[in-house]
C-alpha positions as CSV (number, residue, x, y, z in Angstrom):
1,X,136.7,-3.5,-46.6
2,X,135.9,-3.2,-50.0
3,X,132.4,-4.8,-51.0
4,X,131.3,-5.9,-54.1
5,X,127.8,-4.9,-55.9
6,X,125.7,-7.2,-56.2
7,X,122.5,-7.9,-58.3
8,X,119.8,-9.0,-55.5
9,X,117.0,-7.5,-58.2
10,X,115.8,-5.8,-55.6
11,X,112.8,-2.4,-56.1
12,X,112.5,-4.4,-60.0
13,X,109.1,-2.2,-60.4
14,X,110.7,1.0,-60.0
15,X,113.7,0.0,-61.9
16,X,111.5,-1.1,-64.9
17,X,109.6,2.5,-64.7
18,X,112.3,4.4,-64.6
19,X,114.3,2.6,-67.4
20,X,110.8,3.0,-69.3
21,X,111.0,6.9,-69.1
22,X,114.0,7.4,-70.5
23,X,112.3,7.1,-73.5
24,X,110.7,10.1,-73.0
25,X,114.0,11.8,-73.2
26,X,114.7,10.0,-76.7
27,X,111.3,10.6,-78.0
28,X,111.2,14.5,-77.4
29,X,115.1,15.0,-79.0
30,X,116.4,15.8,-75.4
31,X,119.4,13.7,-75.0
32,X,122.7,12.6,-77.3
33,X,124.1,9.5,-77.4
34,X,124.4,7.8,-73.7
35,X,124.4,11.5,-71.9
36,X,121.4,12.3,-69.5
37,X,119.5,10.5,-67.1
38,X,116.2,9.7,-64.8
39,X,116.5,9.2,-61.1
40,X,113.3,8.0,-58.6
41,X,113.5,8.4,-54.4
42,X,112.5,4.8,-53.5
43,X,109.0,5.8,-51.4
44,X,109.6,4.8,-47.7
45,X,113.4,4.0,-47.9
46,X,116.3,6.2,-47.6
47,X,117.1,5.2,-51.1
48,X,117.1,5.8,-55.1
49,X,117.3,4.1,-58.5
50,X,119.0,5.7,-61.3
51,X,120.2,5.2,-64.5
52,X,123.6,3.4,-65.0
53,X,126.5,5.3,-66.6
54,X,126.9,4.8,-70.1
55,X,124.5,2.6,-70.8
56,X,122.9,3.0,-74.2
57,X,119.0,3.9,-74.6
58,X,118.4,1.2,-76.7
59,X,119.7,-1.0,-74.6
60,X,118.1,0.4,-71.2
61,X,116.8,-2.3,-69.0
62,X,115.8,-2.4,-65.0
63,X,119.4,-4.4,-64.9
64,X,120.8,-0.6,-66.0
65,X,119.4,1.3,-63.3
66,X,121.2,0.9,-59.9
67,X,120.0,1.0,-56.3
68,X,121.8,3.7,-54.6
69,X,121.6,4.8,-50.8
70,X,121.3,8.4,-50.1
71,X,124.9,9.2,-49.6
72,X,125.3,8.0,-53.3
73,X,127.0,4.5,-53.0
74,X,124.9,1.5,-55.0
75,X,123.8,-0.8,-52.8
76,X,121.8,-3.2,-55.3
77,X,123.4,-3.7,-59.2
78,X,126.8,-4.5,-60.5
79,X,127.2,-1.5,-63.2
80,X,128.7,2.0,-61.8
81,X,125.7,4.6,-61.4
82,X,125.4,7.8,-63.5
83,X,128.6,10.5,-62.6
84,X,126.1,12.4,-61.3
85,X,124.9,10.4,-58.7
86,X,126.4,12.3,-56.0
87,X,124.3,15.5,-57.0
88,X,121.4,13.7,-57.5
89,X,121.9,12.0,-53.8
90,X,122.2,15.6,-52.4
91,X,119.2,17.0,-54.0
92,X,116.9,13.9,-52.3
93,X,118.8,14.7,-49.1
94,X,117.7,18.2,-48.8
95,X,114.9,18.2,-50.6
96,X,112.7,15.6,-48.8
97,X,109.5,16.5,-51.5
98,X,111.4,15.4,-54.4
99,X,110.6,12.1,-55.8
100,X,112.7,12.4,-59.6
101,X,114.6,14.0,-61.0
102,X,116.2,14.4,-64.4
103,X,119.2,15.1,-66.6
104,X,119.3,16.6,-69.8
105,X,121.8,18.7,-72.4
106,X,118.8,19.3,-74.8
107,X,120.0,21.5,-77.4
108,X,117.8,24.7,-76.9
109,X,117.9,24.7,-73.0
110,X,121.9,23.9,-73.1
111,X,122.3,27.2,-75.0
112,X,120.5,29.0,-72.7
113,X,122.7,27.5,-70.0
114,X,125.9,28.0,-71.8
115,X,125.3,31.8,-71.9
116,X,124.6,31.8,-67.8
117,X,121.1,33.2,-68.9
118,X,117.5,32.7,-67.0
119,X,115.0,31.7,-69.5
120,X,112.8,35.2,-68.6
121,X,108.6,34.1,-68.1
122,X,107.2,35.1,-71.5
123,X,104.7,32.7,-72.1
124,X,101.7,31.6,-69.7
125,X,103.0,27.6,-70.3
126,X,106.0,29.2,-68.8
127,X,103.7,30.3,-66.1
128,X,101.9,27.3,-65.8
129,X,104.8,25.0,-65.4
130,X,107.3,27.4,-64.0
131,X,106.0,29.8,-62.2
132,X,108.2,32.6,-63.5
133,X,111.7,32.0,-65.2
134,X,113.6,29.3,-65.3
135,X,116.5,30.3,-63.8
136,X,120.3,29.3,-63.9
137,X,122.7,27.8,-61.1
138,X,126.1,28.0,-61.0
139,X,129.1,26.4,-62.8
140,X,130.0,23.4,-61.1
141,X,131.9,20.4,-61.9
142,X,130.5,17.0,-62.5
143,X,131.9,13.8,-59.6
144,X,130.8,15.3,-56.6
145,X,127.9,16.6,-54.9
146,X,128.9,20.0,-56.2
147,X,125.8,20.3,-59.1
148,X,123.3,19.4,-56.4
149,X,124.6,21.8,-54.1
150,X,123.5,24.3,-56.8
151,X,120.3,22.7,-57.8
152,X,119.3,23.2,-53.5
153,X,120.5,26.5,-53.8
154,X,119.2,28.0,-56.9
155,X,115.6,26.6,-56.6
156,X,115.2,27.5,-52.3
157,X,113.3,30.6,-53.2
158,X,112.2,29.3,-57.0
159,X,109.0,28.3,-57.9
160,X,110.4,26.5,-61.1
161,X,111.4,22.8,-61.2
162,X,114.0,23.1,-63.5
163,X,117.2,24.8,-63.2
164,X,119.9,25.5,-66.0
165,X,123.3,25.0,-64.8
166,X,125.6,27.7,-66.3
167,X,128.0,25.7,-69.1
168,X,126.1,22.3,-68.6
169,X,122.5,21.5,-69.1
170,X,118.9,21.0,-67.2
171,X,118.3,19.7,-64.4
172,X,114.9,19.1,-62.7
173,X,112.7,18.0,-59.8
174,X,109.4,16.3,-59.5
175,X,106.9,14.8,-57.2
176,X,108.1,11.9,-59.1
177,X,110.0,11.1,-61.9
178,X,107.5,11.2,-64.6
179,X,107.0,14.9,-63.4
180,X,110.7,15.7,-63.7
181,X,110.4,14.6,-67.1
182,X,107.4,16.4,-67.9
183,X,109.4,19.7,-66.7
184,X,112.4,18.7,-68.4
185,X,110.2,18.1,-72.1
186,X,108.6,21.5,-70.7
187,X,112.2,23.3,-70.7
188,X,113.2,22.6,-73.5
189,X,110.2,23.6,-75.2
190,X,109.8,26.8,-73.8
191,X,113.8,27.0,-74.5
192,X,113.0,26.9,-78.0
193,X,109.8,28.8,-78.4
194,X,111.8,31.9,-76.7
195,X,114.4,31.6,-78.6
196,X,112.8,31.7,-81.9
197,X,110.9,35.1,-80.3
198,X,114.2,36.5,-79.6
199,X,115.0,36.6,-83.4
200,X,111.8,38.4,-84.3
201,X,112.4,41.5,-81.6
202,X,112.2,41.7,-77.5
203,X,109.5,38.8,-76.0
204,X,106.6,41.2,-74.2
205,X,106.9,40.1,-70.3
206,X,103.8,38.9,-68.4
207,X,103.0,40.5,-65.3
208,X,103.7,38.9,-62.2
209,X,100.0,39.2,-61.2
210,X,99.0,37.1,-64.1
211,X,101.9,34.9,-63.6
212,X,100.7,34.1,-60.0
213,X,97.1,33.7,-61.4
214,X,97.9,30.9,-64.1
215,X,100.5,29.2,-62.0
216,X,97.7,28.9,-59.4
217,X,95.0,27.6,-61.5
218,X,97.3,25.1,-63.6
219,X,98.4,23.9,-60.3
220,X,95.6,23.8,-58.7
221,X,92.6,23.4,-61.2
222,X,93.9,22.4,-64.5
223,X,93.3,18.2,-65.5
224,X,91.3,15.7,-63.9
225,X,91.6,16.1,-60.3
């Protein structure tokens, strides 16, 4: 039996959060026209919100984020979720600590990705946020779970909260979902910054040692705690 969505205007605070972020992604140059998107676990329920597909940024609104159940069907809204709500599904699936995550093709990052290249831990923001490289998953097409199958995969044993998907874009995790935006602005800056070292000779690498040391204290001491 086929059932029709509704809009029961349910989870309307994190709806209107999430629609707020996007934003972000606007403010900081990360996304093109309707591409890209912010997803939020809904605490306590087997269930997300995230951003509908093709709906325009200036014309976001809780009504353009959907309600979807962990297996990726919308259970709450009447517009057809982002195309990659099935990866996005899988990722909260098997990644119980992720709260949000987010979707970008921003420009610097992108080209990384397109030439199946980690982004290698030159910088100590890099270590901060990061932990080490950013690293790339594999090519995978977009409808099915297939990208969030290599999101799990390529961040297991990664310290990073982003991952570059070879021939795609960035995609990362968060404790929540402004944190996945915060490591998505994060990517692309670091994208950039490396890049631009790239044309002057080769970036000097930072030991792992020191890596380990300012991952710890940014995670750990940095900010108001």
């Amino acid at each position: 039996m086929t059932v029709t969505p509704t809009e029961r205007k349910t989870h309307r605070e994190l709806r209107e959060h999430v629609a707020a972020l996007h934003s972000e992604l606007t403010r900081y140059g990360l996304v093109t026209w309707t591409a890209g998107n912010v997803s939020a676990r809904v605490p306590g329920e087997e269930l997300f919100v995230i951003k509908c597909s093709g709906v325009s940024y200036d014309e976001l609104t809780w009504e353009g984020i959907a309600v979807c159940d962990l297996q990726g069907s919308v259970v709450d809204g009447v517009m057809a979720p982002s195309s990659d709500t099935d990866a996005h599904a899988y990722v909260y699936r098997n990644m119980p600590e992720v709260g949000g995550q987010v979707h970008t093709h921003s420009p610097y990052a992108a080209a990384w990705a397109a030439r199946g290249e980690q982004i290698p831990c030159v910088l100590t923001a890099m270590a901060d946020e990061f932990g080490g490289p950013i690293p790339v998953g594999p090519f995978a097409l977009i409808g099915d779970d297939s990208i969030g199958q290599g999101i799990v995969a390529t961040l297991e044993d990664s310290r990073s909260p982003a991952v570059l998907m070879q021939n795609h874009g960035v995609f990362t995790i968060g404790r929540d979902a402004k944190a996945a935006v915060k490591a998505a602005v994060m990517t692309e800056d670091v994208a950039r910054t490396v890049h631009l070292s790239r044309q002057l000779g080769e970036p000097i690498p930072i030991a792992q040692a020191d890596i380990d040391a300012l991952h710890a204290r940014y995670q750990n001491v940095y900010g108001q705690r």
